[in-house]
N, C-alpha and C positions, 0 to 999 in steps of 0.2 A: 482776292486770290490767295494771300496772305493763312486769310482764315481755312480757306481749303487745304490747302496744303498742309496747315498743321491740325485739323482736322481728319484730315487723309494717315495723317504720320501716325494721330494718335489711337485711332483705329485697327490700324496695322500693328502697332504696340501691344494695342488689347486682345487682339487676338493672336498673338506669339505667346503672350504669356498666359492664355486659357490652355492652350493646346502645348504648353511649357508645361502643365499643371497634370496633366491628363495621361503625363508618361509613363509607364510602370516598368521598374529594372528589372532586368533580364538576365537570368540566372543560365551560365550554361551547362548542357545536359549533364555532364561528367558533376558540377559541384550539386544540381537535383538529387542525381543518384546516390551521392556521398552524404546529403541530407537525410534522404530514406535510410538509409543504413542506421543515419546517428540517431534518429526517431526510435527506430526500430528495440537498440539496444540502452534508450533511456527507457522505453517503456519495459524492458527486461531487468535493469537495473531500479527500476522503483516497483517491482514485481507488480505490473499490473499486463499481467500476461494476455488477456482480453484484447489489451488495446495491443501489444507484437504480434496479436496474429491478424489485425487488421491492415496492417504495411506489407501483407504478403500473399500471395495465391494460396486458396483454401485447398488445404491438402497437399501444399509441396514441402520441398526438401526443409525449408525454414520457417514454415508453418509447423511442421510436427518438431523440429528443433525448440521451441516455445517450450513444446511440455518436458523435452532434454534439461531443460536450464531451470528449468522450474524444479525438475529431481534434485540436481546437480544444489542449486541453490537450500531445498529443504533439509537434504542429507547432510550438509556440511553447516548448518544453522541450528544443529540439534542440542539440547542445554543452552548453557550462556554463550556459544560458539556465533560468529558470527562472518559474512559472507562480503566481503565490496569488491564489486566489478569495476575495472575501469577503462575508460575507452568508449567507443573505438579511435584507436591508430593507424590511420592510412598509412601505410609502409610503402607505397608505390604506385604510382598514377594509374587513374581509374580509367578504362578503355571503355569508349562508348563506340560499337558497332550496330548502327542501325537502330534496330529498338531494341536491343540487350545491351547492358551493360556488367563489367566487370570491375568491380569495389575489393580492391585487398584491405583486408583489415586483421588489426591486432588486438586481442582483449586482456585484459591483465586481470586476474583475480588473487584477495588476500583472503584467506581463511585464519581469523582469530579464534583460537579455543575460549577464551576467555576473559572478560576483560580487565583491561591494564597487563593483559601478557606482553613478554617481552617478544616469546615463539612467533614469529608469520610465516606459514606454509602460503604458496603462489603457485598458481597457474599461470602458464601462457597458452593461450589458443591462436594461432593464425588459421584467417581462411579467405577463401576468393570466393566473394557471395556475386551470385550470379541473379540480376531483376532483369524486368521485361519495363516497357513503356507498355501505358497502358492511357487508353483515346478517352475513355468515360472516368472520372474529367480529363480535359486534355494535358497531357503533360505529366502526370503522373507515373511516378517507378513504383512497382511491387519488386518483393522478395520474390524468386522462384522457390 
């Protein structure tokens, strides 16, 4: 009886901990969307503009912003002149209604003339990037 029982016990141990093992964390939507954004503008910041317009709906408002930052980026890169982005900075909690979402974010940019300049010209940009959820894979945010 002895044996059953701890037989029984050890059984029930082994499967707690297969199905312990099996769990996957769970991201919620608001920090997804906050993800897509950060995606979005690392692959703008290592100017591989191919992969920013993959995080977004072909043909929207931040899909054709790609080739904006790509100007923006070469024009102020011209000679020894050089460009770092930084960010994004959430300024404000991200509102997730339904299947859109609303991401505020901050981008910082420094424009060096030249290096070991003392000069640093900056931008700041704020904007309220609007995605969709999207089913194909599930869970997924695009940029609108």
């Amino acid at each position: 009886m002895k044996r059953k029982i701890l037989l029984l016990v050890l059984v029930i141990l082994f499967i707690l901990t297969l199905t312990g093992c099996w769990t996957l964390p769970y991201d919620p939507e608001d920090v997804r969307a906050e993800q897509e954004v950060y995606s979005y503008w690392r692959a703008i910041t290592n100017r591989e503009y191919e992969l920013a317009k993959w995080y977004c709906i072909p043909d929207g408002v931040w899909y054709n912003k790609v080739d904006e930052w790509e100007e923006y980026i070469n024009i102020n890169s011209e000679g020894e002149a050089s460009v770092l982005i930084y960010g994004p900075v959430f300024y404000e909690e991200t509102e997730v209604i339904g299947d859109n979402a609303i991401v505020y974010a901050q981008i910082f940019t420094d424009i060096i003339p030249f290096p070991d300049s003392c000069v640093i010209y900056g931008d700041l940009f704020e904007y309220e990037i609007e995605l969709i959820r999207q089913y194909t894979p599930p869970g997924d945010w695009k940029l609108k």
